[in-house]
Biopython code that builds the backbone (N, CA, C, O; Angstrom):
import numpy as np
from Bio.PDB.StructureBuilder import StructureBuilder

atoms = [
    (1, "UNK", "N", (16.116, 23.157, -15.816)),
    (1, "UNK", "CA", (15.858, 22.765, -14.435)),
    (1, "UNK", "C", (14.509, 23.330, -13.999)),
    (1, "UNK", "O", (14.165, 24.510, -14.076)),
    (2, "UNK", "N", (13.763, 22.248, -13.505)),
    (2, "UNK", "CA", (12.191, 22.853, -13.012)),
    (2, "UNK", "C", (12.666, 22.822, -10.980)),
    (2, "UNK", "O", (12.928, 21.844, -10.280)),
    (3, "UNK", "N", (12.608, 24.150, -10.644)),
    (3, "UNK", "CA", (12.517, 24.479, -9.933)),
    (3, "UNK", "C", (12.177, 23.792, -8.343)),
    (3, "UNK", "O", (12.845, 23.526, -7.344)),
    (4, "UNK", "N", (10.741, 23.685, -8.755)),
    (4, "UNK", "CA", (9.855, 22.960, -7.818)),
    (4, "UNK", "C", (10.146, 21.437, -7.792)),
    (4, "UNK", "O", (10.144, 20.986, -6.647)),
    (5, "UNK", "N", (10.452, 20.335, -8.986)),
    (5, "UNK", "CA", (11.015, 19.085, -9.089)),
    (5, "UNK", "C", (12.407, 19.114, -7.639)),
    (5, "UNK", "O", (12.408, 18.735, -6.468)),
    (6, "UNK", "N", (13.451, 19.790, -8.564)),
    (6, "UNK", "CA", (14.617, 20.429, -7.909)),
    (6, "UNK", "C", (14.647, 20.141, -6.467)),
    (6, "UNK", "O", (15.591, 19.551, -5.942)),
    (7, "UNK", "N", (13.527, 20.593, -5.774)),
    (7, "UNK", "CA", (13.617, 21.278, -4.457)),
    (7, "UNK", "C", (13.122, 19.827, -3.667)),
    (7, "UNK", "O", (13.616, 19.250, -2.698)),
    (8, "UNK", "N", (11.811, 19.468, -4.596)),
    (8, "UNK", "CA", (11.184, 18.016, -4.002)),
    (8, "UNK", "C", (12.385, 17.425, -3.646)),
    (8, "UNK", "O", (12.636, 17.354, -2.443)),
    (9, "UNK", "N", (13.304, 16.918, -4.578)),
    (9, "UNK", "CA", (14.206, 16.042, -4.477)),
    (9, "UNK", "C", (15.119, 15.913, -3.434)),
    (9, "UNK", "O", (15.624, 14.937, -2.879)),
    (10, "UNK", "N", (15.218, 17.127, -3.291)),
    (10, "UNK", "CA", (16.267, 17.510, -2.019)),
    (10, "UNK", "C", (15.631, 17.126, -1.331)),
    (10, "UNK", "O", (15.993, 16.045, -0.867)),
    (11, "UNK", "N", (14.099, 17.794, -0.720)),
    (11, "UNK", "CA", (13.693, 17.284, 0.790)),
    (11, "UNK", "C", (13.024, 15.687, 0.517)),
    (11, "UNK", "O", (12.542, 15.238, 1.557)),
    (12, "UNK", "N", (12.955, 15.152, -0.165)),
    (12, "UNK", "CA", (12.799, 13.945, -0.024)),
    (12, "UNK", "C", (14.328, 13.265, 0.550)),
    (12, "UNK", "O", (14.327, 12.645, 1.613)),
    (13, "UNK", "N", (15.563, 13.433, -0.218)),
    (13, "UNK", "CA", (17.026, 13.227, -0.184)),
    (13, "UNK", "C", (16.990, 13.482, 1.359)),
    (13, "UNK", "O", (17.358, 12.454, 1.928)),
    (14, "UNK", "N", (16.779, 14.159, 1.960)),
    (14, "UNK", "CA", (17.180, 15.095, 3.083)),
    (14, "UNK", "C", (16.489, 14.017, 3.852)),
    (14, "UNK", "O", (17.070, 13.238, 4.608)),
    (15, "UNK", "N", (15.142, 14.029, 3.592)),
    (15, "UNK", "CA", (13.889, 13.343, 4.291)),
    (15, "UNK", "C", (14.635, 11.884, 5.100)),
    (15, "UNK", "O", (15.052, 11.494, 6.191)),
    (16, "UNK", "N", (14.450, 11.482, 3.760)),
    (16, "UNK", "CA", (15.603, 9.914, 4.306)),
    (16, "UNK", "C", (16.538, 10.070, 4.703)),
    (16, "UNK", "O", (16.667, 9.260, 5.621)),
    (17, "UNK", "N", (17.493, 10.725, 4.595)),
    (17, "UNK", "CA", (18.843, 10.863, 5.728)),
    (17, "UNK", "C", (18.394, 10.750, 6.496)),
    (17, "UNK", "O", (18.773, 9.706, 7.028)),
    (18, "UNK", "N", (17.210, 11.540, 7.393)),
    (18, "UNK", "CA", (17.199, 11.696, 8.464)),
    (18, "UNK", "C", (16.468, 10.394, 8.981)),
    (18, "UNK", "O", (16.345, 10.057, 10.158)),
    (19, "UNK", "N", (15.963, 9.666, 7.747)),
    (19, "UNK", "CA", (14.992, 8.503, 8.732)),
    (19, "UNK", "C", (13.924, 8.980, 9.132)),
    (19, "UNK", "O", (13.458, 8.434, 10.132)),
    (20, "UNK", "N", (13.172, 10.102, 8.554)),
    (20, "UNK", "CA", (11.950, 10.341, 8.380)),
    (20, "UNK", "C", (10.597, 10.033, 7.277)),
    (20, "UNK", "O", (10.416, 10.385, 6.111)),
    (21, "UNK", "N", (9.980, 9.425, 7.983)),
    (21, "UNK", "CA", (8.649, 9.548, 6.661)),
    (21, "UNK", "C", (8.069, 10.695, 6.198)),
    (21, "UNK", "O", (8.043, 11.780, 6.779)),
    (22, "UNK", "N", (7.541, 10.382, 4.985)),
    (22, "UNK", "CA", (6.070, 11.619, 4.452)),
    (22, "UNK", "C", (5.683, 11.620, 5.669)),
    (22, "UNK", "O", (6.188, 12.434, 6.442)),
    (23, "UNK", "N", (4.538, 10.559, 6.187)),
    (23, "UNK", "CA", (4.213, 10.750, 7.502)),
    (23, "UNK", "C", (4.447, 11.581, 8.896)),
    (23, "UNK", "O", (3.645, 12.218, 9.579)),
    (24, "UNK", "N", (5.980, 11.312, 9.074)),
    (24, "UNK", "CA", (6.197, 11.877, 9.918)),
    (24, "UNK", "C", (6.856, 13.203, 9.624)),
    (24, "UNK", "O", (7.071, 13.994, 10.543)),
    (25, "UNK", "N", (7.147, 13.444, 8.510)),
    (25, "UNK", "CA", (7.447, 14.983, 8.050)),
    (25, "UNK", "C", (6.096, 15.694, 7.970)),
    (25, "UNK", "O", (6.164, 16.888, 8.261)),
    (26, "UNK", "N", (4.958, 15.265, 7.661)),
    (26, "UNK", "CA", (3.862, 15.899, 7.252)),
    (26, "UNK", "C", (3.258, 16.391, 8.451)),
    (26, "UNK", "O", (2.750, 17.511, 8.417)),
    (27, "UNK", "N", (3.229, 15.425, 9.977)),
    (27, "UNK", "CA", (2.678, 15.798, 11.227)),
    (27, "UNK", "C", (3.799, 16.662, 11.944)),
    (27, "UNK", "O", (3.469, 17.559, 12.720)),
    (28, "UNK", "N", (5.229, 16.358, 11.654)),
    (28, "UNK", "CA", (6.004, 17.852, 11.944)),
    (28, "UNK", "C", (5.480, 19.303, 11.862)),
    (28, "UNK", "O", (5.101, 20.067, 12.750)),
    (29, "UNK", "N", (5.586, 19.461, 10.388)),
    (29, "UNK", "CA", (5.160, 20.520, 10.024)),
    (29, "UNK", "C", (3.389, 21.146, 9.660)),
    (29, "UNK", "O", (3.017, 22.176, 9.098)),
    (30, "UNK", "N", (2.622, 20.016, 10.260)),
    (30, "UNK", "CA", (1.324, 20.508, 10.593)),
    (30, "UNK", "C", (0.767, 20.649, 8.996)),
    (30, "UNK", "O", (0.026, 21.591, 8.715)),
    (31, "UNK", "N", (1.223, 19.517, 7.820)),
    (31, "UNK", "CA", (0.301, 19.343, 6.814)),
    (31, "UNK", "C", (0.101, 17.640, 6.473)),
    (31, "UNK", "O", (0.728, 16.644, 6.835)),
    (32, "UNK", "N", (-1.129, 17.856, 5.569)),
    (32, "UNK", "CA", (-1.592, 16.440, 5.439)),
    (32, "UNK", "C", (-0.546, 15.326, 4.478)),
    (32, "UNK", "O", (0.127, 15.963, 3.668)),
    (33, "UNK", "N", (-0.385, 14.319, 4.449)),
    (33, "UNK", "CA", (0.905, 13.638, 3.911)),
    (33, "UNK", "C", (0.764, 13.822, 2.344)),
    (33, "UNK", "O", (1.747, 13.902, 1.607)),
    (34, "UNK", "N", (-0.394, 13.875, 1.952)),
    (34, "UNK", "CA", (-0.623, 14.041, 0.261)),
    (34, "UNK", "C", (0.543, 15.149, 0.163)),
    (34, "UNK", "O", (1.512, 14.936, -0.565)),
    (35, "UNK", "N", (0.437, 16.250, 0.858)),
    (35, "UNK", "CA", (0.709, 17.229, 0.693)),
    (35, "UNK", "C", (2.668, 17.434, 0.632)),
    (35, "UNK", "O", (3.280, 18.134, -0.175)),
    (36, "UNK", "N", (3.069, 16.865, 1.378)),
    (36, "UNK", "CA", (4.457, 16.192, 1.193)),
    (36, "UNK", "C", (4.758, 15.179, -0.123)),
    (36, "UNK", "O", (5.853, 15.159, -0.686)),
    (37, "UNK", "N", (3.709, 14.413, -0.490)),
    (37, "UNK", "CA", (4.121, 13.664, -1.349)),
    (37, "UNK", "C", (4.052, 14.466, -2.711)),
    (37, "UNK", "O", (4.745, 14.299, -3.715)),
    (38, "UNK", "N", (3.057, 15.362, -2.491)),
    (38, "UNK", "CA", (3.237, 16.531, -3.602)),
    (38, "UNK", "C", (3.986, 17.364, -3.614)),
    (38, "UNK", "O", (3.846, 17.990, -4.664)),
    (39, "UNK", "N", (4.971, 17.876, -2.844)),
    (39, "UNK", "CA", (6.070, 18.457, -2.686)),
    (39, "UNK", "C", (7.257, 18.158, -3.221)),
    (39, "UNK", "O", (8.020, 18.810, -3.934)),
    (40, "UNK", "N", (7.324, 16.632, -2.595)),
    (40, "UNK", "CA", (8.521, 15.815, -2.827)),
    (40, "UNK", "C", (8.371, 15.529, -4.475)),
    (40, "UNK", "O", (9.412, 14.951, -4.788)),
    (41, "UNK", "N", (7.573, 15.677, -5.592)),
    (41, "UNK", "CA", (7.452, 14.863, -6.652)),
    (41, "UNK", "C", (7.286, 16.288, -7.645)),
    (41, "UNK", "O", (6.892, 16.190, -8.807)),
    (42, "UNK", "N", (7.717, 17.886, -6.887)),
    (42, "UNK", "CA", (7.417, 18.357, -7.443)),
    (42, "UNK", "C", (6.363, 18.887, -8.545)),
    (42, "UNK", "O", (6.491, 19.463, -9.626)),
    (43, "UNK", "N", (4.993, 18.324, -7.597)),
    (43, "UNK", "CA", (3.658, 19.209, -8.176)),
    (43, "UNK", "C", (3.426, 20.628, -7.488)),
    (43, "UNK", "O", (2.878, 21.580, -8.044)),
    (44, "UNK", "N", (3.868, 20.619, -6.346)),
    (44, "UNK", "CA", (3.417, 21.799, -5.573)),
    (44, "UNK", "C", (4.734, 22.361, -4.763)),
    (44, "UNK", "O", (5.239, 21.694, -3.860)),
    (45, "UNK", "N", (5.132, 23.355, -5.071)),
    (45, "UNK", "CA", (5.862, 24.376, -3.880)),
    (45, "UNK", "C", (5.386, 24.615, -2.933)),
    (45, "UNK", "O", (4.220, 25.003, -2.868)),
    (46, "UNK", "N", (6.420, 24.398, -1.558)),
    (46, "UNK", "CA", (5.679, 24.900, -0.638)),
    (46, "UNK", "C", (6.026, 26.411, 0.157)),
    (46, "UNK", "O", (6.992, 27.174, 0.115)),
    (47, "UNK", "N", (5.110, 26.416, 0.674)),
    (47, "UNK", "CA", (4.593, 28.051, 1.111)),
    (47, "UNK", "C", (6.041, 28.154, 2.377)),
    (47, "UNK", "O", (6.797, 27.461, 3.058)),
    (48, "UNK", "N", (5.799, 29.106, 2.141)),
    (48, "UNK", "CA", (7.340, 30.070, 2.953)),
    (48, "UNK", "C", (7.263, 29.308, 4.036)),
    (48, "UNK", "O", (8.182, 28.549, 4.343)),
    (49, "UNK", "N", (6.166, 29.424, 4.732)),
    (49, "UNK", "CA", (6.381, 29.282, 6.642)),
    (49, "UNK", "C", (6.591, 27.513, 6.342)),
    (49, "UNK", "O", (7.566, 26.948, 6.838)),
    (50, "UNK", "N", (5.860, 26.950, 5.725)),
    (50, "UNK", "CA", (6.310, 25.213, 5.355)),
    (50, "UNK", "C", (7.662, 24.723, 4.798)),
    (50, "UNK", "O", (7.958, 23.543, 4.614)),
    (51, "UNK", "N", (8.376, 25.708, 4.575)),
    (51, "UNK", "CA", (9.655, 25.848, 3.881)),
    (51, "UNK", "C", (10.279, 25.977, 4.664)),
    (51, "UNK", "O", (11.389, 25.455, 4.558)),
    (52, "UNK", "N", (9.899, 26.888, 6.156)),
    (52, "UNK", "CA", (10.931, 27.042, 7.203)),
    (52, "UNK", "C", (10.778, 25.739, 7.865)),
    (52, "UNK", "O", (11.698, 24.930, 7.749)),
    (53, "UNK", "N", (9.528, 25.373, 8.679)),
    (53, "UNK", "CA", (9.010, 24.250, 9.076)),
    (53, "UNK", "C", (9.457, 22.945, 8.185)),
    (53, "UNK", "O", (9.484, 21.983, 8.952)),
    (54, "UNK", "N", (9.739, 22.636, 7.141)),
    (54, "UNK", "CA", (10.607, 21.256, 6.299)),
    (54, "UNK", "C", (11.811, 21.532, 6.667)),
    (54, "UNK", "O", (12.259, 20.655, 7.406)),
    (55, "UNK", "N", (12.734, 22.632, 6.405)),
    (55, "UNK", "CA", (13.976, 22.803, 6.782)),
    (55, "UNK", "C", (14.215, 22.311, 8.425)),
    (55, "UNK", "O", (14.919, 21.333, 8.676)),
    (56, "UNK", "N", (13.716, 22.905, 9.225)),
    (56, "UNK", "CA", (13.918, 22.857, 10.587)),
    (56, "UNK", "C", (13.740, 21.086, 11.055)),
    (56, "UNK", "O", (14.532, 20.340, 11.630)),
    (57, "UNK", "N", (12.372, 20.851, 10.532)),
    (57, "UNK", "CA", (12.669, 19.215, 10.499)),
    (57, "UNK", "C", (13.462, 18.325, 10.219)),
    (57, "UNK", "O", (13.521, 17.219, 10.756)),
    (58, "UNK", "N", (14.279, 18.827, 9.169)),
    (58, "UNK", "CA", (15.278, 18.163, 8.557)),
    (58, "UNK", "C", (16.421, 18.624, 8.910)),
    (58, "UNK", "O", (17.410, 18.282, 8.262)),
    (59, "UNK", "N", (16.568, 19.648, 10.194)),
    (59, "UNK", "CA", (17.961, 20.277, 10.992)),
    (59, "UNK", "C", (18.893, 20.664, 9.506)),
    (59, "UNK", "O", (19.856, 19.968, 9.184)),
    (60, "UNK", "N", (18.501, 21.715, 8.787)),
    (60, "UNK", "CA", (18.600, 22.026, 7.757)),
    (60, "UNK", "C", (18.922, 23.669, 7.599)),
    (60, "UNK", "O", (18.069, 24.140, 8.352)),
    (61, "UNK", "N", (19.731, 24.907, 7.001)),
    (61, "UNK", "CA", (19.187, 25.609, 6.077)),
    (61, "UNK", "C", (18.486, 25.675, 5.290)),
    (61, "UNK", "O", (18.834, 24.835, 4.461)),
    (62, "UNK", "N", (17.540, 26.227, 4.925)),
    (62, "UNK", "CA", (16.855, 26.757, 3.456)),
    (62, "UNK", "C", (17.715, 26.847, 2.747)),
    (62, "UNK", "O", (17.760, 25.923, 1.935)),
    (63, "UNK", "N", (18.598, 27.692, 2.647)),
    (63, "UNK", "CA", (19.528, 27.331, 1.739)),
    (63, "UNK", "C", (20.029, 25.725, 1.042)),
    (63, "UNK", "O", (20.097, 25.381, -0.138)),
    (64, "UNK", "N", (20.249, 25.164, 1.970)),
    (64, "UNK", "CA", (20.847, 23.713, 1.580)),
    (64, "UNK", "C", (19.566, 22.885, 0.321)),
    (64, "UNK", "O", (19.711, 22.009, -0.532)),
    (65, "UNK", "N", (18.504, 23.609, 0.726)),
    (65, "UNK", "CA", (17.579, 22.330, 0.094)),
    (65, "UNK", "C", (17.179, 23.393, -1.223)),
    (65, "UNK", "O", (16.195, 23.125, -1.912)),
    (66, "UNK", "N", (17.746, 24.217, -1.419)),
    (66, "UNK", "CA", (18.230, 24.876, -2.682)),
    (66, "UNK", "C", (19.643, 24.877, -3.779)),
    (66, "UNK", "O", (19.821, 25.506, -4.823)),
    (67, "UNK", "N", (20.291, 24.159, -3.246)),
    (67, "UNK", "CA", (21.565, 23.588, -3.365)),
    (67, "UNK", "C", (21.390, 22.437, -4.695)),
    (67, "UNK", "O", (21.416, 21.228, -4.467)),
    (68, "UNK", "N", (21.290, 22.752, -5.486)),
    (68, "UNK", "CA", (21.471, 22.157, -6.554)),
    (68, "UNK", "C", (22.643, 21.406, -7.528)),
    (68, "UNK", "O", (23.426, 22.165, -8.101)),
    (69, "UNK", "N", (22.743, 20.442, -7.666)),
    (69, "UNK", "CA", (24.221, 19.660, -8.437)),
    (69, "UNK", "C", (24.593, 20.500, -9.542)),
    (69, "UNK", "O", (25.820, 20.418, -9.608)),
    (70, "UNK", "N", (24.245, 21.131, -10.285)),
    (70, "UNK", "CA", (24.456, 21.825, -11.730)),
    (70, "UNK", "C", (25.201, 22.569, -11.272)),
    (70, "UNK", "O", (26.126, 22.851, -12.033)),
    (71, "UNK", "N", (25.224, 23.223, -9.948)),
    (71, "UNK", "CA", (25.057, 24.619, -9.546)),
    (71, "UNK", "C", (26.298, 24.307, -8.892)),
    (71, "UNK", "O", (26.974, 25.247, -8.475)),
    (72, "UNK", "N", (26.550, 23.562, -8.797)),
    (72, "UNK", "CA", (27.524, 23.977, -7.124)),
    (72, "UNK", "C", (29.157, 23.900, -7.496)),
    (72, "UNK", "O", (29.729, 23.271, -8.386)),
    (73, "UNK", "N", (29.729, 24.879, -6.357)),
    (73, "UNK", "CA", (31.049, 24.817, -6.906)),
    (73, "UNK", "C", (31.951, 24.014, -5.749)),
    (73, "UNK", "O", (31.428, 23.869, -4.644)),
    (74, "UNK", "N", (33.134, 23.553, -5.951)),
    (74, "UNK", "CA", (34.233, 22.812, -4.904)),
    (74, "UNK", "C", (33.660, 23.104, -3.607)),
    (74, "UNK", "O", (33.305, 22.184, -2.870)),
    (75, "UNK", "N", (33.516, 24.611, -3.197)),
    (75, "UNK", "CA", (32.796, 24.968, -2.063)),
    (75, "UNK", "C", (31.576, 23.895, -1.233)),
    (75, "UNK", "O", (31.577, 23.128, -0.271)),
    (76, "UNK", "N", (30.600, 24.380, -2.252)),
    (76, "UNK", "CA", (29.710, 24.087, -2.110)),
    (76, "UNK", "C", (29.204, 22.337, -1.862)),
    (76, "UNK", "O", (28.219, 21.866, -1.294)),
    (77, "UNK", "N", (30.372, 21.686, -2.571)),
    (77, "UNK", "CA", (30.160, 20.003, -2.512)),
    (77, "UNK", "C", (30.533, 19.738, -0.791)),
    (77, "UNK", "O", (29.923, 18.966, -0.052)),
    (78, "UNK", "N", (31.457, 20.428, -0.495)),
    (78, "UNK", "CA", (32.125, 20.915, 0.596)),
    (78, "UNK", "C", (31.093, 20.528, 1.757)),
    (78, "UNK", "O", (31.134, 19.596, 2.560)),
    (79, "UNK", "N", (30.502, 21.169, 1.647)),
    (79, "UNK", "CA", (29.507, 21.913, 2.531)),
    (79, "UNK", "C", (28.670, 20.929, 2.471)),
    (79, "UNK", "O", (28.194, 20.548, 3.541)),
    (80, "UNK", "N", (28.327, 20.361, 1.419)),
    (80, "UNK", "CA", (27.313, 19.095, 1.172)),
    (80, "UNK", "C", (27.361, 17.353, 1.966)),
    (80, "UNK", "O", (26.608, 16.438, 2.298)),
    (81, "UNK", "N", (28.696, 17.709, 1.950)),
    (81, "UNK", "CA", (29.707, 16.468, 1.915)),
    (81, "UNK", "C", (29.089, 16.476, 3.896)),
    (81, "UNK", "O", (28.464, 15.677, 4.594)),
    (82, "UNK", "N", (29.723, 17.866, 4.126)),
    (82, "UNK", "CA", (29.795, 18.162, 5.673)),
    (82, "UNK", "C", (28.293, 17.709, 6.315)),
    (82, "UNK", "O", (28.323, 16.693, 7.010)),
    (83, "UNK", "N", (27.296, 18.218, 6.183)),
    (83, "UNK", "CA", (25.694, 18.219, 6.002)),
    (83, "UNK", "C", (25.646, 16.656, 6.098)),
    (83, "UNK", "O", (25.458, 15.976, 7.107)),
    (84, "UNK", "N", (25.886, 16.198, 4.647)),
    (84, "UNK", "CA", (25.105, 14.429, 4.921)),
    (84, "UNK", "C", (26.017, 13.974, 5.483)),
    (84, "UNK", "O", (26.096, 12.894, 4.898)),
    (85, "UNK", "N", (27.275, 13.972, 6.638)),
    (85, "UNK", "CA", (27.990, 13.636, 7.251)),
    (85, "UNK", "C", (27.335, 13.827, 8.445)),
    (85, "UNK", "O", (27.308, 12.813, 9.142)),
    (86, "UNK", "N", (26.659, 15.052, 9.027)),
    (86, "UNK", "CA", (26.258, 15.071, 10.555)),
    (86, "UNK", "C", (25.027, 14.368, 10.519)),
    (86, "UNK", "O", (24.295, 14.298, 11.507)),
    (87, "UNK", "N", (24.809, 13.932, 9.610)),
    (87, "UNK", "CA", (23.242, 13.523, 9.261)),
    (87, "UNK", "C", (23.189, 11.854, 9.988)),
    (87, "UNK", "O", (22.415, 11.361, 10.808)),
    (88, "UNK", "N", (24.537, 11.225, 9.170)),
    (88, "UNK", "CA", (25.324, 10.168, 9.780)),
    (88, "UNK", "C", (25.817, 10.189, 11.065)),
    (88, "UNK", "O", (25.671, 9.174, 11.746)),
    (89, "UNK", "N", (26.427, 11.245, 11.574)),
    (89, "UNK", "CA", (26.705, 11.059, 12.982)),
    (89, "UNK", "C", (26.732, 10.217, 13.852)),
    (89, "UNK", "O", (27.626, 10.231, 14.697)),
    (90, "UNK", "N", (25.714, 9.246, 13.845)),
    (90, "UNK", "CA", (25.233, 8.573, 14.975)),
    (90, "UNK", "C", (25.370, 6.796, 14.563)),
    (90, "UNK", "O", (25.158, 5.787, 15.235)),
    (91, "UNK", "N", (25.756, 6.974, 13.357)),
    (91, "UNK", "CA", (25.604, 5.911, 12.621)),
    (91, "UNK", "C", (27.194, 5.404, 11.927)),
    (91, "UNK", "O", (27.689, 5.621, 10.820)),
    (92, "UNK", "N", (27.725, 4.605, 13.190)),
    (92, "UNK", "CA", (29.087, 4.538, 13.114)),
    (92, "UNK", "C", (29.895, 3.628, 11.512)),
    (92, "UNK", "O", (30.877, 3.944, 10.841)),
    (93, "UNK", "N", (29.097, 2.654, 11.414)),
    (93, "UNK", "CA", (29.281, 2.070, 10.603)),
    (93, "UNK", "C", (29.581, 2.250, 9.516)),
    (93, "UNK", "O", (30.524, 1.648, 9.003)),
    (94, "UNK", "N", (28.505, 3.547, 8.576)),
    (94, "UNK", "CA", (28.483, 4.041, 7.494)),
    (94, "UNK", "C", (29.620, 5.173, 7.799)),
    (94, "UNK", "O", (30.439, 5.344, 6.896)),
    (95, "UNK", "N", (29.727, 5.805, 8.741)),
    (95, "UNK", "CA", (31.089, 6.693, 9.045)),
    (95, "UNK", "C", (32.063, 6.126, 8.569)),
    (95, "UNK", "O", (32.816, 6.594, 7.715)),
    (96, "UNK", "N", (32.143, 4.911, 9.159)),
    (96, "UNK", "CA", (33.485, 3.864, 8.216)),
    (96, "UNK", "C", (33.954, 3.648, 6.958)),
    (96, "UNK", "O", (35.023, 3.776, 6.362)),
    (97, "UNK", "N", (32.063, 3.025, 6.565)),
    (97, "UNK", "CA", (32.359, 3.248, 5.176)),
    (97, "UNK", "C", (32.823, 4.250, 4.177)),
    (97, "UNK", "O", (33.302, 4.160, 3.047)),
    (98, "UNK", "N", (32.492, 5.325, 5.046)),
    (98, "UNK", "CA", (32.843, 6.256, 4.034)),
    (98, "UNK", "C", (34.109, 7.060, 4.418)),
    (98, "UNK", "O", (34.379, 7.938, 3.598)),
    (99, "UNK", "N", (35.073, 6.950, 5.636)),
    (99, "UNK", "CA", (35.888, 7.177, 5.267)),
    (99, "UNK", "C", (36.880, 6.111, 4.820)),
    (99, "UNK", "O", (38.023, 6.546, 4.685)),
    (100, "UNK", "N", (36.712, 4.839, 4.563)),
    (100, "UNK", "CA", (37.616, 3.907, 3.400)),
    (100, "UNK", "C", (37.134, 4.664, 2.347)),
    (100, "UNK", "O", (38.014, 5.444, 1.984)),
    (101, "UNK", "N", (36.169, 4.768, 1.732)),
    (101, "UNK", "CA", (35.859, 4.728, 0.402)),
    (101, "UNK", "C", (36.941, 6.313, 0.440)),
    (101, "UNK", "O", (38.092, 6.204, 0.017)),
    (102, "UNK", "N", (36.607, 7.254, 0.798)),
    (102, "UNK", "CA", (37.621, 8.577, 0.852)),
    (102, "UNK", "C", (38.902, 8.154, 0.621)),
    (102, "UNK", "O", (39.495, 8.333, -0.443)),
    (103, "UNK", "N", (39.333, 7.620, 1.548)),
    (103, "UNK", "CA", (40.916, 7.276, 1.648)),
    (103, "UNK", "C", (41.048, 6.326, 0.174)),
    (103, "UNK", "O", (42.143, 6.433, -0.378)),
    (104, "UNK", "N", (40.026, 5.406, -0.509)),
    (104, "UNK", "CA", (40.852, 4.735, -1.346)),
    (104, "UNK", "C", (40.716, 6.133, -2.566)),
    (104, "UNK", "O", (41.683, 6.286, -3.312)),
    (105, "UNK", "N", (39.914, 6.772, -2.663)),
    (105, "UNK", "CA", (40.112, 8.065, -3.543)),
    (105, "UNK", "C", (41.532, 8.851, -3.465)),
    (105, "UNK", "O", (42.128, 9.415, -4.383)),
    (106, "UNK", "N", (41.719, 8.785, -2.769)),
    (106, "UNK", "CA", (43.402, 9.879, -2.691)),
    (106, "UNK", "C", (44.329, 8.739, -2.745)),
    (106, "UNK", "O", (45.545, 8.930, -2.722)),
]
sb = StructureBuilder()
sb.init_structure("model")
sb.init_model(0)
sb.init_chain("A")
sb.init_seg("    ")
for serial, (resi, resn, name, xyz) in enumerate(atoms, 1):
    if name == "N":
        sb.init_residue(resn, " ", resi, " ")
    sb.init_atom(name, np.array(xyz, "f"), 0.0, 1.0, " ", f" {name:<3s}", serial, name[0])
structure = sb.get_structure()
């Protein structure tokens, strides 16, 4: 696992939940969009205070966008599950969908 790939992925993942662009993630947090797209594709880590500033944009823990699939235990999907659920919130439809798809699982 490369680290920095890892992390892109998430805040890109994250990025779109929220219905945000590079664009508009990049003028959030006060960097140029290259600079997100290099993030997201895992060329470049970003710097602590941009790490708080991506998280906060993305109504996020730091933690979460460290949260890795390899890694995670029952807990942790848990928690994941919960996360891209408030993310949905507002978005009744896909709420639906996904609790049929739940219910036909059990």
């Amino acid at each position: 696992m490369e680290l920095k790939k890892e992390l892109g992925k998430n805040i890109q993942k994250y990025r779109k939940l929220n219905k945000i662009t590079q664009e508009k993630l990049a003028e959030l947090i006060g960097v140029e969009i290259n600079s997100i797209s290099s993030i997201e594709t895992g060329k470049y880590f970003p710097s602590p205070d941009n790490l708080v500033k991506i998280a906060t944009a993305l109504n996020l823990n730091i933690s979460t966008l460290f949260c890795f699939k390899e890694n995670l235990s029952c807990e942790d999907y848990i928690e994941e599950i919960k996360n891209d659920i408030k993310l949905l919130s507002s978005d009744k439809s896909k709420l639906i969908s996904i609790s049929s798809f739940i219910k036909q699982l059990l």
